[in-house]
N, C-alpha and C positions, 0 to 999 in steps of 0.2 A: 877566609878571604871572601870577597862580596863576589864571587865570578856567577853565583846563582843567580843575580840580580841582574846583570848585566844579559846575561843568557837568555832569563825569561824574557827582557825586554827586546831582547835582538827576535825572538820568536812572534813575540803579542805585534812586533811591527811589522816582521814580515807579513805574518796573517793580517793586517791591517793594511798592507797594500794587495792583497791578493783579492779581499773584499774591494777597493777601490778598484782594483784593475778591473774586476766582475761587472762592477756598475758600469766601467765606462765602455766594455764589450759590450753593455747592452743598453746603450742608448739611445740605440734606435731601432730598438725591440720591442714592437707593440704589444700593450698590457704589460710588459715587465715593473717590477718593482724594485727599487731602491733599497740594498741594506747598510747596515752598517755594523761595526766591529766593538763591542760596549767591552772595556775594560774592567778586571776586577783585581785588585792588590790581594797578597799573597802574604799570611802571617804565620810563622812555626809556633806548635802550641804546645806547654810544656805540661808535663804531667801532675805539678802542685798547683796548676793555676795558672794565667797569664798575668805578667807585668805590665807598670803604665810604661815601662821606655824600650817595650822590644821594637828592636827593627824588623823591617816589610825584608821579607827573602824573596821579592820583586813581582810581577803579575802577570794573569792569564788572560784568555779570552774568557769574561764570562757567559757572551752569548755572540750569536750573531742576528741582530732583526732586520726584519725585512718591514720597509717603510710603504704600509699603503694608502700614499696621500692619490690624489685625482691627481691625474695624468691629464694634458691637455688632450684636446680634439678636434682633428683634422681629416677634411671631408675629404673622399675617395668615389669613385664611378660605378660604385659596386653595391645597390641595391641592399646584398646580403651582409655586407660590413656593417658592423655594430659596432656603438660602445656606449659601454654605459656610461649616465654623466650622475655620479652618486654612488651609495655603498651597495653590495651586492657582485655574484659572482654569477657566469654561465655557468650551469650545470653539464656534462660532457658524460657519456657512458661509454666505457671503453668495451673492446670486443669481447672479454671476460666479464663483463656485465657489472663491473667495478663502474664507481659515480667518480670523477673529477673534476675540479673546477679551473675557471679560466675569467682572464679578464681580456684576454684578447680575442677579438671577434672575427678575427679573418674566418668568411662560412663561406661555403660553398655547398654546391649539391653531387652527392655522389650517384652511381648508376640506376642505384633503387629510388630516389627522388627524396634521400635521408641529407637532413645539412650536418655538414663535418665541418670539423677543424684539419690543419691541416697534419695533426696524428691519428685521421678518421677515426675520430671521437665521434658519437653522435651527439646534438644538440638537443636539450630533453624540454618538454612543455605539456601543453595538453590539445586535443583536439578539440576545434569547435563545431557543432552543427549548421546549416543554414542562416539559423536564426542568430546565431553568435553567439551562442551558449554550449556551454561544456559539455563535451560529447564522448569523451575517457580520460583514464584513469592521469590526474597528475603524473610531472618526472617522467613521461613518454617520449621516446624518440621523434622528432619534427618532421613530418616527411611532407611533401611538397607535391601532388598531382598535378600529371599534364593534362587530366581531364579538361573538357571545354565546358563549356556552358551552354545549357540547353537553352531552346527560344521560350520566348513569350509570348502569348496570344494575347492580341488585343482584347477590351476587358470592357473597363470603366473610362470611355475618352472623357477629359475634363478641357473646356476650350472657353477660354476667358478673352474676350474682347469688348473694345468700346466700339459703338456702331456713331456715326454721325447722326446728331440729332440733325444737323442740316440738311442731309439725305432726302433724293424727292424719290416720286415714286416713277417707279420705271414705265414709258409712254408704252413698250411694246411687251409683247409674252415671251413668255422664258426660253430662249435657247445659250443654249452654254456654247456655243460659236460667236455669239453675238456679246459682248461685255456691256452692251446698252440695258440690255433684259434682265441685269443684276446689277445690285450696288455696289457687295466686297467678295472676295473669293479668298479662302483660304486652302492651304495643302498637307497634308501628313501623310506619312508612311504608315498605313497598319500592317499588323502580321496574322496570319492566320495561327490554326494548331499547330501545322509541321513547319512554323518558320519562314514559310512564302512571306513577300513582300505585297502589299494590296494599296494601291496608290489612290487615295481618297482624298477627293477635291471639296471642300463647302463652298456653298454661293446663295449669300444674304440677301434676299429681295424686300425691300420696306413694301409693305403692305395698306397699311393705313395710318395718317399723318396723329400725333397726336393731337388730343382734344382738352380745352379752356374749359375752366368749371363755367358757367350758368346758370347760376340758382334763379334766376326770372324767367328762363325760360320755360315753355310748356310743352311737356312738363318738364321739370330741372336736368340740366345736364350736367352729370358729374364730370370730374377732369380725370382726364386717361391720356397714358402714355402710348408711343405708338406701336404697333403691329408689325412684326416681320416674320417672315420663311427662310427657311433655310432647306435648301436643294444637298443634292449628293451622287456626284459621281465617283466611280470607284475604277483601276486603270482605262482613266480616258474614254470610258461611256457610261453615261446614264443608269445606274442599275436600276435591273425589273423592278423592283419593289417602287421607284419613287417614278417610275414611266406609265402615265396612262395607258394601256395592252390595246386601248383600238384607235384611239387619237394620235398617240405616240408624244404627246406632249408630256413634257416632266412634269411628277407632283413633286409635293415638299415633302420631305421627312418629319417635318413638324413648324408649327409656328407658335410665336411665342409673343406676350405684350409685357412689354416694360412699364412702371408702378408710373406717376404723374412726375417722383424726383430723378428720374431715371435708372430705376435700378430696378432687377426681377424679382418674383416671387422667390422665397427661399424655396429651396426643392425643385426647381423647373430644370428635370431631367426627363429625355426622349428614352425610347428606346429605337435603335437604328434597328430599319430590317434586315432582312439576312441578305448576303451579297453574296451571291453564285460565283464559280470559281471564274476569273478574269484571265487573261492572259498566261498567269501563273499556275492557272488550275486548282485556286485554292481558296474554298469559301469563308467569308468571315459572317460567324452567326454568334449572338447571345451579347451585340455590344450595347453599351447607352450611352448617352452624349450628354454631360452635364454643364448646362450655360447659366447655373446659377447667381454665377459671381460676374455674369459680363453688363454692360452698361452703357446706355444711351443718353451721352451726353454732346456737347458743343464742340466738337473737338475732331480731331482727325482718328479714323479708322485704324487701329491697333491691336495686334493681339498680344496679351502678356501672359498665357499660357497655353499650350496647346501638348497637352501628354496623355499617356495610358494606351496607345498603341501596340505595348510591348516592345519585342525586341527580335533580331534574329540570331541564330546560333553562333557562339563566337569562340573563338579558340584563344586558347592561353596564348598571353601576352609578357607578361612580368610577372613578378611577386614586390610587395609593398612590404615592411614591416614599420607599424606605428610606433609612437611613442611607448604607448600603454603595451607592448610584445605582438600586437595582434598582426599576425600575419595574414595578408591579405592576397590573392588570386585577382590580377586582371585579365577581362580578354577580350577580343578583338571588337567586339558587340558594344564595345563603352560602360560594360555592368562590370562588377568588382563583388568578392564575397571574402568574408572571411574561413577561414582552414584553420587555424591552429594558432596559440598565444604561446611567444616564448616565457617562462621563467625563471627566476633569478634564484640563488641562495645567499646565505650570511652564516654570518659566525661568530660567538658571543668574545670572543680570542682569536682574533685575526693572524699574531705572533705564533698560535700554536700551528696555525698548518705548516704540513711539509710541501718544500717544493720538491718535484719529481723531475723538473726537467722538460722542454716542451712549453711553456708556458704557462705551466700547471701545477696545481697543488693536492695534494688529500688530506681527507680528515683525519687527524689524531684525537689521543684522549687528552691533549693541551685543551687541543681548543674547540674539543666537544662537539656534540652532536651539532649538523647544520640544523637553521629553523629552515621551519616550513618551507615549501617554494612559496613562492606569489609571482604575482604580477607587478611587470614594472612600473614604479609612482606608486605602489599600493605600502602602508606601512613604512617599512625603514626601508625600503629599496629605492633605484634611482630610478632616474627614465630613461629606457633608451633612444639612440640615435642611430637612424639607419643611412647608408649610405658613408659613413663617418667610422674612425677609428681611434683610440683611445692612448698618445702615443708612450713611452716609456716615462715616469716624473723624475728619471734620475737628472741632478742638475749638473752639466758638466763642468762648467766652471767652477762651482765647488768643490766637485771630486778634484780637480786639478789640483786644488788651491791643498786639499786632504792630502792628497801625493806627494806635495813639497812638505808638509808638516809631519809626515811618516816619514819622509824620506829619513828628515832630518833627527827625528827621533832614534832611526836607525844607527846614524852615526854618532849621535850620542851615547847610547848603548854600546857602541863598539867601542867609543873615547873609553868606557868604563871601562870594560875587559882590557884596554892598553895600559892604563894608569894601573890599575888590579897587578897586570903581570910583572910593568916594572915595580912598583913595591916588592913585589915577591921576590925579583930579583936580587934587589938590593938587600933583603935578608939573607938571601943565598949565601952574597958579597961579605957577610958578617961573621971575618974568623980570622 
């Protein structure tokens, strides 16, 4: 009697809604994966050979996959949240020092400054140096310092401005009280070695007006652009070096002549003198001031660059992580550096990992050795998304629609054991 058939199928459908039920517990299961329940028919094989008209003695499950299409991605407030948008896995070390992988990025930082998941896993990558380059060994745990950032010393100032060519020249002598005795004033913040703050003022005095070529004159006067100074106080006084010691009137720190189209020599870099320690007690020595690129044209008085002051010490702020894994340290100072690149793995057999549970998988010998790590966007791997999470690709209204057509499989399968029993019956009935 067919009761095999009917049995196996009252089975392959229960396991077929227990897969469905699975998916739709986890729908809104970040990184989860979708599977499904692949059917295989069942044939009894006889020992001379098989025939072309044996009947199926009904079916199993012959696998269960797990489906890993992209999951959509929705942004979150969290910095450390990731998801990849493409193929690739985090890499995760667990505390037995076993590698597992994850497609969900929920990270955090735990007490050591290690990012976890939330089976504090650790997050594996590589370390960077300063310079953004590889600094240990690949598949490293990610640790994240509260270090700050040390300061910068002013250095190399670069100060790019257009000065008015309509600029006259100033009637009276230079006091920096007086805004008659200068044309334009500019401000920066320098820093010293240890970080101090040194408040440095410029004050542009035109000198001499430009000059018309005259080749009839005697003898010929070539045409030349005009003559300016530039003065330098440093917190709100005059520093020694640009102060006459017995007049007490300010010198310039340097003057400069712009070409006849109004533009400088290339190279016309000062060296600024040393600036005794101010208010802060903190000297700045070894700068130079380069006005190469500034320009005396028709125009109004503008700076479009004025940097190289450095910076002062600043304390950690955030952490960034880019597209490309590189995780990035900001801090308080407005400077930003890199620390560490997260990366990804793959797998030549997606189907053969095991799931463990947790959000996670390991490697078997299905689905073979991972490659290499890399980096995100590098080769077959995706890019990540920080701040963003990767959500579950199970569809539910599918699944839904799968659950009615199980359901119904089920009770067809039972139809069959009903119909099975009453035949059987009625042979009973036969006497």
């Amino acid at each position: 009697m067919g009761f095999q058939q009917g049995l196996s199928g009252l089975n392959t459908s229960s396991k077929s809604l227990e897969v469905i039920g699975n998916n739709v517990a986890n729908a809104n299961t970040y990184g989860a994966k979708s599977s499904r329940a692949e059917f295989a028919d069942m044939y009894a094989a006889s020992l001379g050979g098989g025939g072309s008209n044996g009947i199926g003695i009904g079916a199993r499950i012959g696998a269960v996959a797990q489906q890993f299409t992209q999951g959509n991605i929705t942004t979150t407030s969290n910095n450390l949240d990731l998801a990849i948008n493409g193929r690739g896995f985090f890499a995760m070390q667990t505390a037995q020092g076993e590698t597992v992988y994850t497609r969900n990025g929920q990270f955090k930082r735990d007490a050591s400054g290690f990012i976890v998941n939330n089976e504090k896993h650790q997050l594996l990558g590589q370390a960077l140096d300063d310079t953004g380059a590889p600094s240990g060994p690949a598949g490293s745990p990610v640790r994240l310092s509260n270090d700050g950032s040390a300061p910068q010393k002013a250095s190399a100032i670069t100060l790019t401005a257009n000065m008015d060519a309509k600029a006259t020249i100033p009637a009276v002598a230079v006091d920096f009280a007086n805004s008659k005795s200068y044309n334009f004033v500019t401000s920066q913040t320098a820093y010293g070695d240890n970080g101090a703050p040194v408040a440095l003022n410029y004050y542009f005095r035109k000198v001499t007006d430009a000059v018309a070529a005259n080749p009839s004159a005697t003898p010929p006067v070539a045409a030349a652009g005009s003559q300016w100074a530039v003065y330098l106080s440093a917190d709100g006084n005059t520093n020694a070096a640009s102060v006459n010691s017995t007049a007490g009137v300010p010198t310039p720190i340097a003057t400069f002549t712009y070409n006849p189209d109004g533009t400088l020599p290339a190279g016309t870099v000062f060296t600024v003198p040393s600036i005794p320690g101010g208010k802060n007690g903190q000297p700045l020595t070894g700068v130079t001031l380069d006005m190469s690129k500034s320009t005396e044209y028709a125009g109004n008085y503008a700076v479009t660059e004025l940097s190289g002051g450095g910076y002062a010490q600043g304390n950690l702020s955030d952490f960034l992580i880019e597209t490309d894994g590189t995780v990035k340290a900001r801090y308080t100072n407005g400077q930003s550096k890199a620390i560490a690149r997260v990366q990804l793995a793959d797998f030549k057999n997606l189907n053969g990992l095991q799931p463990i549970g947790g959000n996670e998988w390991k490697a078997t010998n299905a689905s073979g050795e991972p490659l290499p790590l890399g980096a995100p966007g590098s080769g077959v791997y995706g890019l990540l998304q920080s701040g963003a999470l990767e959500e579950s690709n199970v569809d539910l209204t599918g699944e839904l629609v799968s659950m009615i057509v199980a359901q119904r499989a089920y009770q067809a399968n039972a139809q069959t054991i009903k119909t099975e029993d009453q035949v059987l019956q009625t042979l009973v009935n036969l006497r």
